[in-house]
C-alpha positions, -999 to +999 in steps of 0.1 A: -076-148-043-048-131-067-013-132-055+011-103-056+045-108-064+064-080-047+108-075-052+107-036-055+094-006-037+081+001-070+055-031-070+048-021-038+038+014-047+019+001-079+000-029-057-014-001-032-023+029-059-041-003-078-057-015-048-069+023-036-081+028-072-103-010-069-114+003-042-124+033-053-112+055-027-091+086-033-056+094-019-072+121+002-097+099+014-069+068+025-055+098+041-083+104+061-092+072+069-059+060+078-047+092+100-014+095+072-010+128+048-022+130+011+015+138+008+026+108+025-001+084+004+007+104-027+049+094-020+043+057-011+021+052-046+053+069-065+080+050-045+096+078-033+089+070+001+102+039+023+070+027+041+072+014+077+058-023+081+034-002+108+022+016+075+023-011+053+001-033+081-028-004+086-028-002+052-033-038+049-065-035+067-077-006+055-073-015+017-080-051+026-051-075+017-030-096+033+011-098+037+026-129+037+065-136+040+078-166+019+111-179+026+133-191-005+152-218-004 
């Protein structure tokens, strides 16, 4: 299982638009599947977009990965 380091919007929005691409699904397709706009997708994989954890959770299953919270010391 590869781990994801994530400190910026900007990993986040790289993570996904790799993931989509693994997957080989489009950004109109996520779209589709996931009830969001290609606008919407298309503004989260650039960062110029602050994505809801409700987002960021269908997302999750959709594009299958997990989110886990770490706490730092």
């Amino acid at each position: 299982m590869k781990h994801q380091l994530i400190k910026s919007q900007a990993d986040l929005a790289e993570a996904l638009k790799g993931r989509r691409k693994e997957l080989k699904i489009t950004q109109k397709e996520l779209a589709a599947i996931s009830n969001l706009s290609h606008n919407g997708i298309s503004r989260i994989e650039v960062a110029d977009s602050d994505v809801q954890l409700s987002t960021l959770l269908k997302l999750s299953k959709l594009l299958g990965f997990k989110i886990i919270l770490e706490m730092e010391d």
